[in-house]
N, C-alpha and C positions, 0 to 999 in steps of 0.2 A: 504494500500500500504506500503511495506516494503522500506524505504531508507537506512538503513544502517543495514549489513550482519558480524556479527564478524565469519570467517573463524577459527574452530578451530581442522581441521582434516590433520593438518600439516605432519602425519604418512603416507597419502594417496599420496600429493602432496602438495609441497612446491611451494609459488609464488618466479618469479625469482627477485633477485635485480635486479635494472636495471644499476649501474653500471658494473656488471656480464654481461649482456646482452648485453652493449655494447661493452665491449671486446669477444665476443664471435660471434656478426653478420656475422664479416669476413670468421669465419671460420664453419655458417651454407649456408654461399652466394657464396663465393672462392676460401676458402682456405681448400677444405670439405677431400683433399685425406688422404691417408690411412699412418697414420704416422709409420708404424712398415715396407712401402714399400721405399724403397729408388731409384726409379728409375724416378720419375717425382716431377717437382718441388712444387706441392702441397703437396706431400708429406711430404718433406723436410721441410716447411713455417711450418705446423703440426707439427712436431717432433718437434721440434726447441718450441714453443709455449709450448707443454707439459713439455717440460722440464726447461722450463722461471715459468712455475704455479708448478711447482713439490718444486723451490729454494724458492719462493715465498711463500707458504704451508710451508713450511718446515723453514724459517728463521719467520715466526709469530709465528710457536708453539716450536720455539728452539730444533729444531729435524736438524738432518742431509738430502740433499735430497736424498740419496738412501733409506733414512728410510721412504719416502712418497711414498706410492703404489695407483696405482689409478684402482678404479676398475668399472664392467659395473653397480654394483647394488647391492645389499643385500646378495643373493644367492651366488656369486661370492666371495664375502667376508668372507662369514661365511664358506666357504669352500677353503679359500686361507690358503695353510701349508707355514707359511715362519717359 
């Protein structure tokens, strides 16, 4: 019987922190709208949030936050022209 597992395919999928986690329940449970719409207030609660994590990113790695781009994944990145 195996008790203990060292995960080391971190490439594949990454476990979440759970401080992560916990700021982020609201907005898999409430607060889910579509923050690039500006017509319902879930939306708005979204935006607002992205751009709270965008100053937040960006004031730990001493970047500016327009300099922090959030993307959907991999693909998306390696083909982002800025």
């Amino acid at each position: 019987m195996i008790d203990h597992i060292v995960y080391l395919d971190n490439n594949a999928t990454t476990q979440v922190d759970g401080r992560v986690l916990a700021e982020m329940i609201p907005f898999f449970t409430q607060y889910y709208g579509n923050p690039s719409s500006r017509y319902y207030p879930q939306a708005e609660i979204a935006k607002k949030a992205i751009e709270k994590s965008r100053f937040q990113c960006a004031k730990l790695i001493g970047a500016k936050p327009h300099e922090i781009i959030f993307t959907s994944g991999a693909t998306e990145s390696n083909n982002l022209d800025v």
